[in-house]
matplotlib code that plots the C-alpha trace (Angstrom):
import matplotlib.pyplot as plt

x = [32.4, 36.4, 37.4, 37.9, 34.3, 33.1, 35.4, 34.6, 30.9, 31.8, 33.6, 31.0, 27.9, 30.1, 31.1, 27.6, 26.3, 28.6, 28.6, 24.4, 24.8, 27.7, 25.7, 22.2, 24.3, 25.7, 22.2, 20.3, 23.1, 22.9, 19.2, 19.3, 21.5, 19.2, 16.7, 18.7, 19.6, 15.4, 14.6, 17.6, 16.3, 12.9, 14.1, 16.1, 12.9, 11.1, 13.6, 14.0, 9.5, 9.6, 12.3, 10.9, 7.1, 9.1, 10.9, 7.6, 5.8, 8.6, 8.6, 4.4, 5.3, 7.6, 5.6, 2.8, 4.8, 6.0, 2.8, 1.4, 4.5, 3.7, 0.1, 1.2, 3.8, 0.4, -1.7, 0.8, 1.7, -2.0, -2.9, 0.4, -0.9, -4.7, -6.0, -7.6, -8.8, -9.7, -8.8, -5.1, -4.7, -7.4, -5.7, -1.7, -3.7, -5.0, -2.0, 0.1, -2.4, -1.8, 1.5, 1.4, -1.3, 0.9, 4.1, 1.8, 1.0, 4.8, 6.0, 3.1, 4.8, 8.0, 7.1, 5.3, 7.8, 10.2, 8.1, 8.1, 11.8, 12.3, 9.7, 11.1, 14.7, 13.0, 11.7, 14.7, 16.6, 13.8, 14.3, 18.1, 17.5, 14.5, 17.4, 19.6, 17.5, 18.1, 16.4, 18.2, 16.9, 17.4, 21.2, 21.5, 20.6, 22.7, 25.8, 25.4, 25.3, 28.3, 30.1, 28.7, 30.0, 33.8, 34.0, 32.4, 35.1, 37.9, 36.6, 37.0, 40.4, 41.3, 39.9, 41.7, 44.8, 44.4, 42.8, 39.5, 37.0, 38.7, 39.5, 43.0, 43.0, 42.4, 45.8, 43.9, 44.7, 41.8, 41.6]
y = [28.4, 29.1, 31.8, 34.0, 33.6, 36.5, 38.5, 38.2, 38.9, 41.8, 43.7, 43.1, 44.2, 47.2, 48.2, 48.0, 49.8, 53.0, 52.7, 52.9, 55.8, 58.1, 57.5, 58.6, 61.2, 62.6, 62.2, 64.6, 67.0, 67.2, 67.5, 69.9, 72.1, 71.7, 72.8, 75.7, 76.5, 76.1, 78.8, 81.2, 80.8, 81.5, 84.3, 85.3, 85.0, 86.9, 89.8, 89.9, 89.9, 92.7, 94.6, 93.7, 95.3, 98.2, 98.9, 98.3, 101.1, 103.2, 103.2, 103.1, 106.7, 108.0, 107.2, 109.1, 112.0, 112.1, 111.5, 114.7, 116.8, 115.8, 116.8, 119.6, 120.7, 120.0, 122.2, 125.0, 124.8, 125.1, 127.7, 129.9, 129.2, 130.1, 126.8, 125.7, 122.2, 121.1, 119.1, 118.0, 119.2, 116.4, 113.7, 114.2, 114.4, 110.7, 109.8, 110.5, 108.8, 105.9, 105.9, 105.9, 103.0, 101.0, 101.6, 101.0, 97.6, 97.0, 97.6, 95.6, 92.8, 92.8, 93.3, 90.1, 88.5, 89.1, 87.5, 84.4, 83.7, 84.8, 81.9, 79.2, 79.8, 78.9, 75.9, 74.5, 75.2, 73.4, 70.2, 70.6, 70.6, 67.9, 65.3, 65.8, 65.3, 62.0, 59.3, 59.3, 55.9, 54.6, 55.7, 54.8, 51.2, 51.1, 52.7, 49.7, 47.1, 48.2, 48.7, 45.5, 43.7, 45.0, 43.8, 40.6, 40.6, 41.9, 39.4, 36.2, 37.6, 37.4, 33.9, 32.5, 34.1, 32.3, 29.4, 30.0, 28.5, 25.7, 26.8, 26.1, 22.8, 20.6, 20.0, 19.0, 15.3, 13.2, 10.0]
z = [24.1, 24.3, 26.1, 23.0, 22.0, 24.6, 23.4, 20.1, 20.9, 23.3, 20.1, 17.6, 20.1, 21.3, 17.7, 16.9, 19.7, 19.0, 15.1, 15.9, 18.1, 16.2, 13.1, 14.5, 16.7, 13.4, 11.0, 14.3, 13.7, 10.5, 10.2, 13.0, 10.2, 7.7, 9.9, 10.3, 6.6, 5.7, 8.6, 7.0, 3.9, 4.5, 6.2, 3.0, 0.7, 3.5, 2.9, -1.0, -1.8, 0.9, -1.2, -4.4, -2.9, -1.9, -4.8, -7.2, -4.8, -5.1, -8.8, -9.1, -7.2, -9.5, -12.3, -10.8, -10.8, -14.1, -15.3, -13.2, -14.7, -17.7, -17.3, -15.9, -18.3, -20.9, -19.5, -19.1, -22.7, -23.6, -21.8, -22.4, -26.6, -25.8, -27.2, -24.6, -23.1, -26.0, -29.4, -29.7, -25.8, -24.9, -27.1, -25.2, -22.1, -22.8, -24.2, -20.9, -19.1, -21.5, -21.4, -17.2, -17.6, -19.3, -17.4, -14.1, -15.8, -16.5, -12.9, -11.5, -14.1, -13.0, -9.5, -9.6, -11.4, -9.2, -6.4, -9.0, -8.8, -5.1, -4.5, -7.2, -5.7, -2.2, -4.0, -5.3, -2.0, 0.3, -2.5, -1.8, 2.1, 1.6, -0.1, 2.7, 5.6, 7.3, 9.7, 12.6, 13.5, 10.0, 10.1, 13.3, 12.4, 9.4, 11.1, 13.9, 11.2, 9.9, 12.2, 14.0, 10.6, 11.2, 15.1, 13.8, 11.4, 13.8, 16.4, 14.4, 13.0, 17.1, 17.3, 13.9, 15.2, 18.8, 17.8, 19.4, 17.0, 15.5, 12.0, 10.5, 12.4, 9.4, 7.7, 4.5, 4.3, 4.4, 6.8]

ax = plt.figure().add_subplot(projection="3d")
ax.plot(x, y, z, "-o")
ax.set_aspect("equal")
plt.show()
């Protein structure tokens, strides 16, 4: 062993050693961030079904109303004629309550719809998150290799230029 030769190994185990660590360093972090971004948007989702469950009871409410003033507005309009309960009175009395049926049915649609895409939208951002994530050890392997490979490289650039390991003796001309 020259005296280059330790040096040579010294830089390619010490480039290894901190490629291994920054790149496993770096891969916690960022996992660590996705971390982060999944918790917000769970958070997020958390926020928009509660809004959409509000704003479904809201207008299951004011559909109830409009229904009762339009039952109401019925029965006014048959008394003040003297018809009574009867008759035509009974069939716009069904067909409100149709008609607030069927909206009911609509805004439970929607509502639920809503929930749909609030959860597919979570979906596609946990798969975004998921492809991100790293192994910390695995990178932190893969960073020490690499980086390992450039000392080695570096290293026997240093020996070749001192003469350490004996290349670029030969002059080419055969005995």
């Amino acid at each position: 062993m020259t005296g280059i030769e330790p040096l040579v190994l010294a830089l390619t185990l010490g480039s290894a050693v901190v490629g291994g660590a920054t790149s496993l360093m770096q891969a916690s972090a960022q996992n660590r961030a996705i971390e982060d971004q999944r918790r917000l948007a769970n958070r997020n989702s958390q926020v928009q079904r509660r809004q959409a469950n509000q704003d479904a009871s809201l207008k299951r409410i004011q559909e109830t109303r409009r229904a009762a003033q339009i039952r109401g507005a019925l029965r006014v309009k048959a008394g003040a004629t003297g018809t009574g309960v009867g008759g035509s009175f009974t069939r716009l009395l069904y067909a409100a309550d149709s008609d607030q049926a069927l909206n009911l049915q609509i805004i439970e649609e929607n509502r639920v719809n809503q929930i749909y895409a609030i959860n597919s939208g979570l979906a596609g951002t946990e798969i975004g998150l998921n492809s991100r994530v790293e192994n910390p050890l695995l990178a932190g392997l893969v960073g020490g290799l690499q980086l390992g490979a450039q000392g080695l490289s570096a290293g026997q650039g240093l020996s070749d230029a001192f003469g350490g390991s004996g290349a670029g003796t030969s002059t080419g001309d055969a005995p």
